[in-house]
Structure formats: structure tokens, C-alpha cells
TITORMAR-765053 format. One record per residue (C-alpha): residue number from 0; x, y, z. Coordinates in steps of 0.001 Angstrom, whole numbers. Each point is the difference from the previous one (the first is absolute). Layout:
PT;seq;xx;yy;zz
PT;NUM;X;Y;Z;
...
***
This chain:
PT;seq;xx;yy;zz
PT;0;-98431;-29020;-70284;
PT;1;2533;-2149;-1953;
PT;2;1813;-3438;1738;
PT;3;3041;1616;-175;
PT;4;2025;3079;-382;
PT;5;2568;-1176;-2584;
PT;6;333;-3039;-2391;
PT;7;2609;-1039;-1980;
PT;8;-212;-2578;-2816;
PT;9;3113;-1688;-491;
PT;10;2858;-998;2268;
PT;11;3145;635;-1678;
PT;12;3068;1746;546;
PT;13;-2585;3403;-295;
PT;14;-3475;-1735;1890;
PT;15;1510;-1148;3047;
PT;16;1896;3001;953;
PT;17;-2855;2301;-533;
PT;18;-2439;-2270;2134;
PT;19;2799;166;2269;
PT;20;448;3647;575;
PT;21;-3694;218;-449;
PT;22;-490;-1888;3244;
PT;23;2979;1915;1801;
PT;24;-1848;3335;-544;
PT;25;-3442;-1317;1632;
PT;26;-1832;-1157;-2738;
PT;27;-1986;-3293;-516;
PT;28;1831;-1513;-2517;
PT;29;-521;-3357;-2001;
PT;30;1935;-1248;-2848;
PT;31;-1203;-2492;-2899;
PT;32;2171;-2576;-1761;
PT;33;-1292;-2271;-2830;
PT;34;3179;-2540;141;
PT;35;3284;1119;2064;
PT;36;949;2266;2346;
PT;37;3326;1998;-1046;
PT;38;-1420;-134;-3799;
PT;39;2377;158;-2767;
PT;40;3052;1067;1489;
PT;41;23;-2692;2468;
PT;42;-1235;-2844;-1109;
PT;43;672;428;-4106;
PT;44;2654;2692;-391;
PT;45;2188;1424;2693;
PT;46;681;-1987;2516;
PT;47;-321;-3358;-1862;
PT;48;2666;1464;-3115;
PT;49;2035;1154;2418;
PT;50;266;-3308;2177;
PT;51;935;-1952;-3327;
PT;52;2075;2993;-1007;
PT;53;2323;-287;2891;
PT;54;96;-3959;-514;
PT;55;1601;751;-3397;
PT;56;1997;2532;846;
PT;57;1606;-2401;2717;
PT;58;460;-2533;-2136;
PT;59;1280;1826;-2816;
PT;60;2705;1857;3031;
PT;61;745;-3681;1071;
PT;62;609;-1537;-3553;
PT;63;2667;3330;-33;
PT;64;1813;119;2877;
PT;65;3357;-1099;-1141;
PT;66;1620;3488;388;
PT;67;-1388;-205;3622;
PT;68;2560;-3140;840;
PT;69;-3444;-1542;411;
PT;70;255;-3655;-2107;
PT;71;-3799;-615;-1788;
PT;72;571;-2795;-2514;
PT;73;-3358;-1953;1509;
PT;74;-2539;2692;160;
PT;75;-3708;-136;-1116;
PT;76;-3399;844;918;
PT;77;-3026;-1446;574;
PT;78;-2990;1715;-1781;
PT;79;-3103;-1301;2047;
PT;80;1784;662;3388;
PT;81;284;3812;-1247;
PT;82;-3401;8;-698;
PT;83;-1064;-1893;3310;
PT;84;2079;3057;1664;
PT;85;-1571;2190;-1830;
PT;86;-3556;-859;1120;
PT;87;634;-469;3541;
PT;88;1164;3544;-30;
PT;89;-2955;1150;-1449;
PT;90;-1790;-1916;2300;
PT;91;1782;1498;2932;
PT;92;-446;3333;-1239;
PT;93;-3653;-204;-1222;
PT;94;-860;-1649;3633;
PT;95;2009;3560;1268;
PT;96;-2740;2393;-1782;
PT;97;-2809;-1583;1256;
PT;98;1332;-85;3150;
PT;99;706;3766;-242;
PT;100;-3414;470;-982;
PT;101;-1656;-1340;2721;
PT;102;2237;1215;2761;
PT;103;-1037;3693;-1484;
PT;104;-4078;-1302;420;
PT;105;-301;-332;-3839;
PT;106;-2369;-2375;-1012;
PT;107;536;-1940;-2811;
PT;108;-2483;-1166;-2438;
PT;109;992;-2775;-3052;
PT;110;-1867;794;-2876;
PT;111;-690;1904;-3135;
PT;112;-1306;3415;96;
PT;113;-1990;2417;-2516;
PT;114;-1614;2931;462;
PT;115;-4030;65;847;
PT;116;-160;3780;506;
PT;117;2626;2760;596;
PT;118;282;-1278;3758;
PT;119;-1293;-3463;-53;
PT;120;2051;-3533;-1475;
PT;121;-1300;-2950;-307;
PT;122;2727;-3416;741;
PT;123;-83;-3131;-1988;
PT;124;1193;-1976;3246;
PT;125;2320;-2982;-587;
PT;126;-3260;-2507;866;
PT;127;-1945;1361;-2846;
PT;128;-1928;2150;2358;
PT;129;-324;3952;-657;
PT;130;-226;2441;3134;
PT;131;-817;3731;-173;
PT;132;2331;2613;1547;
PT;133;477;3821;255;
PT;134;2696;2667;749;
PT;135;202;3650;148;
PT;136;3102;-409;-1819;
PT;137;1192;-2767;-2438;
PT;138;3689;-276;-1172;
PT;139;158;-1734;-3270;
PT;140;3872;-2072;638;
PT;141;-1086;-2755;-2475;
PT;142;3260;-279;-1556;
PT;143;713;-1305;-4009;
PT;144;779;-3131;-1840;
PT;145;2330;-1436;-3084;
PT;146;-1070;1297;-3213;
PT;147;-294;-3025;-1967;
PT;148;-1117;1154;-3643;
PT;149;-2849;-1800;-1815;
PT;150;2498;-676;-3071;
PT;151;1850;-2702;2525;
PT;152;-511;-3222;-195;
PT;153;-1720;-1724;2917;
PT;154;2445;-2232;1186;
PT;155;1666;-820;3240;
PT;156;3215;557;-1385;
PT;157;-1129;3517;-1027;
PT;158;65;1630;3851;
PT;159;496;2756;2147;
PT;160;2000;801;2855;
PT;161;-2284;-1232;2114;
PT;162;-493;-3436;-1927;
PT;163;4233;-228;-165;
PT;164;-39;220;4041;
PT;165;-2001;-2730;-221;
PT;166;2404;-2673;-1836;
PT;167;1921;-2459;1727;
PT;168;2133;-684;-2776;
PT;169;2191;2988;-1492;
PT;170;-252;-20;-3997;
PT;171;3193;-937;-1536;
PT;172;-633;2235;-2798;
PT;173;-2268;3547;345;
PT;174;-1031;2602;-1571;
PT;175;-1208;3315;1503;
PT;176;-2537;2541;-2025;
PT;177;519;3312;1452;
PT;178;3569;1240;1362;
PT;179;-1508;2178;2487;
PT;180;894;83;3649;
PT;181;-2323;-3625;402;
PT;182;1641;-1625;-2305;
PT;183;3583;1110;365;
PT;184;-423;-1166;3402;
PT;185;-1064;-3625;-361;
PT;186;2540;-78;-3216;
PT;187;2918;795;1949;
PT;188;-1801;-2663;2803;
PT;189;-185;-3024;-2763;
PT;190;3693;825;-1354;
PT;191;1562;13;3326;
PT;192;-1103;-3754;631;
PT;193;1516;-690;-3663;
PT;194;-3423;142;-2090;
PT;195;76;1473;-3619;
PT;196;-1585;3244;-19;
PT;197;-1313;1823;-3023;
PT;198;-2049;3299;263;
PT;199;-1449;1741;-2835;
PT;200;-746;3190;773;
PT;201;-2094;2944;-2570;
PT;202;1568;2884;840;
PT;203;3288;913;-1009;
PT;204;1824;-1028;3553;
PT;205;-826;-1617;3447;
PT;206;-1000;1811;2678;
PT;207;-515;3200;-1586;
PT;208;-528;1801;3007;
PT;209;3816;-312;992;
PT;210;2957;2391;-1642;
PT;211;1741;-1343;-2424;
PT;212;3487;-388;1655;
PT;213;-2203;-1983;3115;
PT;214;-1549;-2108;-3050;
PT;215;3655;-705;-1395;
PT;216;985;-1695;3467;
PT;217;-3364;-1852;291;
PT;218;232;-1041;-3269;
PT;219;3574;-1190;11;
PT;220;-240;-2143;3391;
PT;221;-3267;-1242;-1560;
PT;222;1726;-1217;-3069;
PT;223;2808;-2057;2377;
PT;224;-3112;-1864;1735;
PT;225;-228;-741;-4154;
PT;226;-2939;1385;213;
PT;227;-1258;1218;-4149;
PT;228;-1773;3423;-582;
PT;229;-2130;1072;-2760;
PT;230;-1690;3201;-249;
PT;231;-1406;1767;-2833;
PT;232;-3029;-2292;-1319;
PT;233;-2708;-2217;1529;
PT;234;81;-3535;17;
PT;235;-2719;-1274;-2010;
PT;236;-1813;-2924;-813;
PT;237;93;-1844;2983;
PT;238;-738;-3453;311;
PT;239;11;-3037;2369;
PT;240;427;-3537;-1313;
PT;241;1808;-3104;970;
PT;242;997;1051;3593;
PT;243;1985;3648;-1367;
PT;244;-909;3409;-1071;
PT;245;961;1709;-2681;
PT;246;-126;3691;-1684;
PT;247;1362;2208;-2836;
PT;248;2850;2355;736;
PT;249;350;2179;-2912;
PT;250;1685;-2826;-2137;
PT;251;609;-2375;2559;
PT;252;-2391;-2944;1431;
PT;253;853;-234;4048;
PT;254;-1744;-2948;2177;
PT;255;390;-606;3680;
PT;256;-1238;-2227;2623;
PT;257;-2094;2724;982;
PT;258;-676;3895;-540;
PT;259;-267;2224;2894;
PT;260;-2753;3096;-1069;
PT;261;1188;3034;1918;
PT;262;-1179;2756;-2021;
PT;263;-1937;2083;2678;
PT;264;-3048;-155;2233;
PT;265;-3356;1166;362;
PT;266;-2187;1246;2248;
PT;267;-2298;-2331;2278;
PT;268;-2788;2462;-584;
PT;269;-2879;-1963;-2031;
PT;270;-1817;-2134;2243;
PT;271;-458;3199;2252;
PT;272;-2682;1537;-1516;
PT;273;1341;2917;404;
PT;274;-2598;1887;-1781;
PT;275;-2390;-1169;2948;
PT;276;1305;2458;1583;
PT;277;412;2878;-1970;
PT;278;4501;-212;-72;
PT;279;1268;846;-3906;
PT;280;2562;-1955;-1094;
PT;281;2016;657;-3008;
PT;282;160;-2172;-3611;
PT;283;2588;-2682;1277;
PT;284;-2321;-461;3467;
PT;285;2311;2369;2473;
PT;286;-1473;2255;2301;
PT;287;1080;3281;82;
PT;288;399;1840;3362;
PT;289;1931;3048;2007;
PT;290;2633;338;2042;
PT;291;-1783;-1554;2983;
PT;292;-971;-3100;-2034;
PT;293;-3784;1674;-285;
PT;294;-2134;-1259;-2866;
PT;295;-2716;2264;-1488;
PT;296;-2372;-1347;2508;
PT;297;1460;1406;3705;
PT;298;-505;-2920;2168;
PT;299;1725;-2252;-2542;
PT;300;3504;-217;-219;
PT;301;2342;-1998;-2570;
PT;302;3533;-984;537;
PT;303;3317;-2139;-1965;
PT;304;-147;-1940;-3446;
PT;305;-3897;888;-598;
PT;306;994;3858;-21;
PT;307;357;1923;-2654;
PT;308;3428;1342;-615;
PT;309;1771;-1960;2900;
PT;310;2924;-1617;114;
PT;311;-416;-4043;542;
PT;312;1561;-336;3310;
PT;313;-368;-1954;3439;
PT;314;1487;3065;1830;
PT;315;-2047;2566;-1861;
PT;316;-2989;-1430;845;
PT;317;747;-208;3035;
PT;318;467;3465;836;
PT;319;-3344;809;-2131;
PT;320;-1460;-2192;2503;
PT;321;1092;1703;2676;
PT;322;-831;3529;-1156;
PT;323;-3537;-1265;-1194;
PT;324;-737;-1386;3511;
PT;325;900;3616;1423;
PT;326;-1343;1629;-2549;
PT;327;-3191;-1459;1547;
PT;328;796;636;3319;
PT;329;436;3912;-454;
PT;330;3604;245;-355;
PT;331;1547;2066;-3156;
PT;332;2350;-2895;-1089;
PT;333;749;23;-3707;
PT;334;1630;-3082;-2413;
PT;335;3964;608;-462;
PT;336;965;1382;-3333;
PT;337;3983;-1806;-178;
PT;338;-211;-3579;257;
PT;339;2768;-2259;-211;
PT;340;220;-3296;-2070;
PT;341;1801;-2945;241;
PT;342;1047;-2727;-2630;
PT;343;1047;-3378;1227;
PT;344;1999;-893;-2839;
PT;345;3287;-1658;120;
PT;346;1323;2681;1000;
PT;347;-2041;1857;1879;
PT;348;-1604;3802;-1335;
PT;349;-1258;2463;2165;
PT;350;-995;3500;-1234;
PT;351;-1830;3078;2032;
PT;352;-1441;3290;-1911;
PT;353;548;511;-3344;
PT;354;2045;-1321;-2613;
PT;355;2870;1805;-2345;
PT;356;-1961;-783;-2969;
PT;357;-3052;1493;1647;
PT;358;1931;3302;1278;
PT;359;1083;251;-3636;
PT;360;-3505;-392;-1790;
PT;361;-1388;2797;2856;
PT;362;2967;2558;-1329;
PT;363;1177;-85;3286;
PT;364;4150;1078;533;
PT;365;1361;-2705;1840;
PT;366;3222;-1658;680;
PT;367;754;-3867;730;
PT;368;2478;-1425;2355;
PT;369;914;-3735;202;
PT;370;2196;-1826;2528;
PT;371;995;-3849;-720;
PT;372;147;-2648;2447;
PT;373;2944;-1221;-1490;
PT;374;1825;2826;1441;
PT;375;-1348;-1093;3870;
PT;376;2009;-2214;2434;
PT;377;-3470;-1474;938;
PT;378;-843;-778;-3349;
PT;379;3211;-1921;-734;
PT;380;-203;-1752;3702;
PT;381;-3452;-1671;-952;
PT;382;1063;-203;-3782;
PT;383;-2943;2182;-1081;
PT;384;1670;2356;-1870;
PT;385;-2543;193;-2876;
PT;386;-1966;2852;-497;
PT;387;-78;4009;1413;
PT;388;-2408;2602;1752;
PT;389;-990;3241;-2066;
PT;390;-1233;3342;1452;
PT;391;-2308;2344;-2700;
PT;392;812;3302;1657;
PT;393;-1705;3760;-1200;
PT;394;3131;1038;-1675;
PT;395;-285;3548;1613;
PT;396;-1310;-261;3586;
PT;397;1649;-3794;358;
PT;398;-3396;-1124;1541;
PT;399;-384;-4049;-697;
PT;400;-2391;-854;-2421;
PT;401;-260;-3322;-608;
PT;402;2451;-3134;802;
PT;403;715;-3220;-1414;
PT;404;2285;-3107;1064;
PT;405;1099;-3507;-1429;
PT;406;1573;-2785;1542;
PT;407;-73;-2108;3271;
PT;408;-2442;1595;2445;
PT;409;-1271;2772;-2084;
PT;410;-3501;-881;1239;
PT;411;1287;1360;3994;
PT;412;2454;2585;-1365;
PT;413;-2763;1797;-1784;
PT;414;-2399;1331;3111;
PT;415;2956;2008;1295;
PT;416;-352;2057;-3715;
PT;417;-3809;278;629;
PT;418;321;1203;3086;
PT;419;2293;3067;-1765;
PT;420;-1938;134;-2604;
PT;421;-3252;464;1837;
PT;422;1494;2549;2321;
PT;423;1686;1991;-2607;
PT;424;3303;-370;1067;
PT;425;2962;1493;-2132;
PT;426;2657;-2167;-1628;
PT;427;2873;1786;2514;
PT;428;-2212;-1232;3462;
PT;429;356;-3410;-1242;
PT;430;3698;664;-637;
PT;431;444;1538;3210;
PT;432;-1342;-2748;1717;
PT;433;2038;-2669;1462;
PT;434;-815;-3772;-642;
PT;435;1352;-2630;1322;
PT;436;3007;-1844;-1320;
PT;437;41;-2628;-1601;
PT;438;-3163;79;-1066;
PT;439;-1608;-476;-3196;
PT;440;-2062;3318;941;
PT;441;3099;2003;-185;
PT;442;-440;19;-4367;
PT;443;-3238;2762;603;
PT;444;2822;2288;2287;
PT;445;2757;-1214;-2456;
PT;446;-2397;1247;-3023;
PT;447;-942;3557;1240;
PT;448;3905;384;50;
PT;449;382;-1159;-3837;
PT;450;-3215;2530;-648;
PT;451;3055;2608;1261;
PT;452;2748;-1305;-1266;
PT;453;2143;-300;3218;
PT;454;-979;-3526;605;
PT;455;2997;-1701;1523;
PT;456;-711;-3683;-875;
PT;457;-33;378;-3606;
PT;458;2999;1099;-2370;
PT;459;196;3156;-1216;
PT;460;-562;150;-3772;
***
């Protein structure tokens, strides 16, 4: 009846995986892709930040390697060869996922889809050609893009993450709107390599979703890259003229080389025609679904930035994928509740479960324990001794809550905290397991013996 049993539009870090375990459970599986395979994360946000991230951070190590015994008086960095690195990794890795897909027997079509019918799609094909195609199934994986808001000015200097990738020439002088996880990210990036780095940011703080002792760490290292911070009002009357952009900052006039927009995305959900096919979406164009990734309409399945309520994530979609694709096949899988996060700031944030300040605004009794890496031989041995680990425990069963850390390779310590987290483990089995020494790892054992008071690597008070 229908050319296939499942197809999924969109090959990101949540299409290809579900087209993926879609073929490994017997079903004919295709996958469409209007421009790159990998999407987003790999080709405009993950892997590419990350790649330039790591450049900075190396040179930024380098410049300060004095108390190492390690002389650096003729260090610098080449911008272009970062970003020629960067793209051959992409490259590598984008070559990888198609590869992937067709040893599984996916085939792959490049095109734009939209809905004809509630199991039918039509594909603009890259040769200006359109081909008809059906599925018992469709997973919508489509993904989202920069929100760039009409009061901008249209100017190449005005960009977005993906646009900044782009440059071959770092600005000497930027400024960031939004101080969200995006734009933390490329500001602690830009600083590193010695630009001038201003965010302005509407809220009261950056990176809101972080406690408030995590954001005084952040905050402080970010201030040392020189890196300025203002929060509480918009920056207003943007302009572009002779080669800089400028804006209004409560009283003061800013201007940059350039102004990095990272104040959210939204959902690639228009040119589907959704209503073609009978799936409700809600006001801002996200699709609500269940557990399963299900969509009002049974055969049609939605999963990562385009759904409603869920958290912007490679990894999340991921695992939507996955449980949509078996969801499909029969299997009672269901989407994970407790995701972790990570920030790659300078330094690092990781955080799994909920929050302090969430656990207070729920009326929930809890109690906080914190362990700094200043107090680890590790941390001193690779002079990262900025920053701590914090376990939110129940404050009468002990059972772990939530989890946050800050400093050097927060992003890997966190999954060991979501893994306890997720399996409701108790503040005392963490403390009664051993970790290995010297590790930076130890702080989450070293922590649930602070939550006690009998911790042995911290002074008594």
C-alpha cells in the first residue's frame, strides 16, 4: 500500500538515529534532507562550536602556562586554520552519517518535504523536480533555526550562530544579544582568542537556568576573559552604518564589529503544511505530542526543537528518535523525563535533574551539598582548581535530586550524576562508593560526605 513503512524528514542529531533504529527493527526506512546531513548540531552548532571552542581554550592554556615551567612568550593562533579544522571535521563526520545510513539500508532522499495527505509527502528535489512518496508512518525530525526578529536590521554584520561559523576573520570587537547558553558559549569562544566581548542580556542574569553560586563562578572566570555583562534591559535601536553596529544600553550607546543574535530558536515547522495532514500545532508552530513522540494523528510522530515543551538538545532528540522509531515498531519505549545539560563556557557547566531554585519554588525540603575542586590533588595537578560539584538531595530520604557542576570537565563529570539521578540513588550510595583517586570525579563522593558532615577533605567549621 504505501512505498515505505517509515519516513523521517530531517537528518539531524534526532532524524538519523530514528531512520536508523527504524531500519534495525525491519522496517523500510528512508530519510529526507533539504541541505546537510547531521543538521544543526553538526554542521552549525555542536560539533563546529565545539571544534573552535577547544582551539581557544588551547590557546588561551598555552598563552598561561608559566606556572607549568612551560615558557610561552611567542604564542598565537591562526583564525582561518581553526575554521579549516573545523570544517574538515564536519566533513568527516557528516560523510560518517551517511555512511551509517546506508550500511543500515536507509535510503536517502535530498529534498524538501510537506505534507500531501496524512500518509503521503511530496519532495521539492534539489533539481527543481518534485516526486511523490508515502509511509505508514512519518517522523517529523525537521529540527529549528535562529530567531532573527523583524526589528533587526538586515545586515551581514547582524548574524547568527550559524552566519559567525561562517567568518574567516574573528571580529576584534563583538557584541552578543542574548546571554543564554548560545551566546555564552561563542562569548567565552571570541574572548579566549583576545576579542572584546560585550553581551547585553534582558533578564536580570545570564544563564538563568543555572544556581546562583554556579552563575557566580561562570560569571567571575567570564569577567577575567574581560568579557562585559549587562542584564536587565534590551538593547535598542539598532543600527548598521559605516562598517559597525551600534545599540542603546539603558544610557549607554555600545557598537561592535559585529552583533551575534542568540536569543532562541524556532521551530522548522512552516513549510510543512502540517495542516495537510490533519497534526495541531500550537501558537508559536510546536507540535505537541506524548510520551512516545505520537502526534494527534497515530502514524505521525514528532521529535526535538519542533516539540512542544522539549528541551533543545542534540542528545534529547536523539533518544526521542529512538523511542519514536520503536514506538512504531511495537515496542513500549517512552521519552526520558531527567535530561542532562551541558554548557561549554569557559569553564565548563554541566547540570542533571532539577535545580535548587526549582526544588525551592516546588516547596520541596531539600538540602545542598558542595565539594570544591580546589580542595582535589587532581585539580591542583592540572591547575583547574576553579569551580565545584553540588548534589540537591530530598532532605529526609537523602535520595539525589538534581546535580550541578562548574569548572574544567563539568560537561563529562555530569553523566555520572544523571545516571544517580535517573536511578534514584540516595546521597549515602554515592558516598559509599569508591572512586578513583586522583580524580576529578572524586568531588561527587567528596560532596555526599560534606551533605553529612564527616567529609574528611574539608576543615571542620
Amino acid at each position: 500500500m504505501y512505498d515505505y513503512d517509515v519516513i523521517v524528514i530531517g537528518a539531524g542529531p534526532g532524524g538519523y538515529p530514528a531512520a536508523i533504529r527504524s531500519a534495525q527493527l525491519g522496517k523500510k526506512t528512508a530519510i529526507i534532507e533539504k541541505e546537510a546531513y547531521g543538521g544543526t548540531c553538526l554542521n552549525w552548532g555542536c560539533i563546529p562550536t565545539k571544534t573552535l571552542i577547544a582551539s581557544a581554550e588551547r590557546y588561551h592554556n598555552a598563552k598561561h602556562s608559566d606556572e607549568f615551567g612551560i615558557s610561552t612568550s611567542r604564542v598565537s593562533f591562526d583564525y582561518s586554520a581553526m575554521i579549516n579544522r573545523k570544517a574538515e571535521i564536519v566533513t568527516k563526520l557528516t560523510n560518517g552519517i551517511q555512511m551509517l545510513l546506508k550500511s543500515n539500508g536507509v535510503e536517502m532522499i535530498n529534498g524538501t518535504a510537506r505534507f500531501e495527505g496524512t500518509n503521503r509527502l511530496s519532495v521539492l528535489q534539489l533539481d527543481g523536480t518534485t516526486s511523490w512518496i508515502s509511509a505508514a508512518s512519518v517522523i517529523i525530525a525537521a529540527g529549528s533555526d535562529s530567531a532573527m526578529p523583524g526589528f533587526l536590521p538586515k545586515n551581514k554584520l547582524v548574524m547568527d550562530s550559524r552566519a559567525f561559523l561562517d567568518l574567516k576573520d574573528l571580529p576584534k570587537n563583538l557584541l552578543v544579544l542574548g546571554g543564554g547558553v548560545i551566546g555564552c558559549e561563542f562569548a567565552c569562544m571570541a574572548a579566549a582568542l583576545g576579542s572584546k566581548v560585550t553581551i547585553v542580556e534582558m533578564l536580570d542574569d545570564v544563564l538563568m537556568v543555572l544556581d546562583r553560586d554556579v552563575r557566580r563562578i561562570l560569571q567571575k572566570k567570564m569577567d577575567d576573559l574581560g568579557i562585559k555583562i549587562m542584564t536587565g534591559a534590551p538593547l535598542i535601536d539598532i543600527k548598521v552604518a559605516k562598517g559597525k553596529v551600534t545599540g542603546q544600553y539603558k544610557d549607554k550607546k555600545l557598537s561592535g564589529d559585529a552583533l551575534l543574535v542568540s536569543i532562541g530558536r524556532t521551530p522548522n515547522t512552516a513549510s510543512l503544511d502540517l495542516d495537510r495532514a490533519g497534526v495541531k500545532t500550537e501558537k508559536n508552530g510546536t507540535i505537541p505530542v506524548n510520551k512516545q513522540g505520537r502526534t494527534n494523528i497515530a502514524s505521525i510522530f514528532a521529535i526535538g526543537d519542533l516539540v512542544c515543551g522539549s528541551i533543545q538538545l542534540a542528545h534529547a532528540a536523539t533518544q526521542q528518535g529512538v523511542v519514536a522509531a520503536e514506538a512504531i515498531a511495537g515496542i513500549k519505549s517512552s521519552v526520558e523525563s531527567m535530561c542532562p545539560s551541558c554548557i561549554f563556557t569557559m569553564p565548563e557547566v554541566g547540570l542533571a535533574g532539577i535545580s535548587e531554585a526549582q526544588a525551592k519554588e516546588e516547596g520541596r525540603e531539600i538540602k545542598t551539598a558542595l565539594f570544591p575542586f580546589a580542595a582535589l590533588g587532581k585539580a591542583m595537578a592540572a591547575g583547574s582548581t576553579e569551580g565545584f560539584v553540588k548534589w540537591i538531595a530530598d532532605a529526609e530520604t537523602g535520595q539525589l535530586l538534581g546535580a550541578q557542576a562548574v569548572g574544567n570537565h563539568a560537561t563529562e563529570l555530569i553523566s555520572e550524576a544523571a545516571v544517580a539521578i535517573r536511578n534514584e540513588l540516595t546521597i549515602d550510595e554515592i558516598g559509599n562508593t569508591i572512586h578513583c583517586h586522583p580524580t576529578l570525579s572524586e568531588a561527587w563522593m567528596e560532596a555526599a560526605h560534606v551533605y553529612h558532615g564527616h567529609c574528611i577533605h574539608m576543615p571542620k567549621r
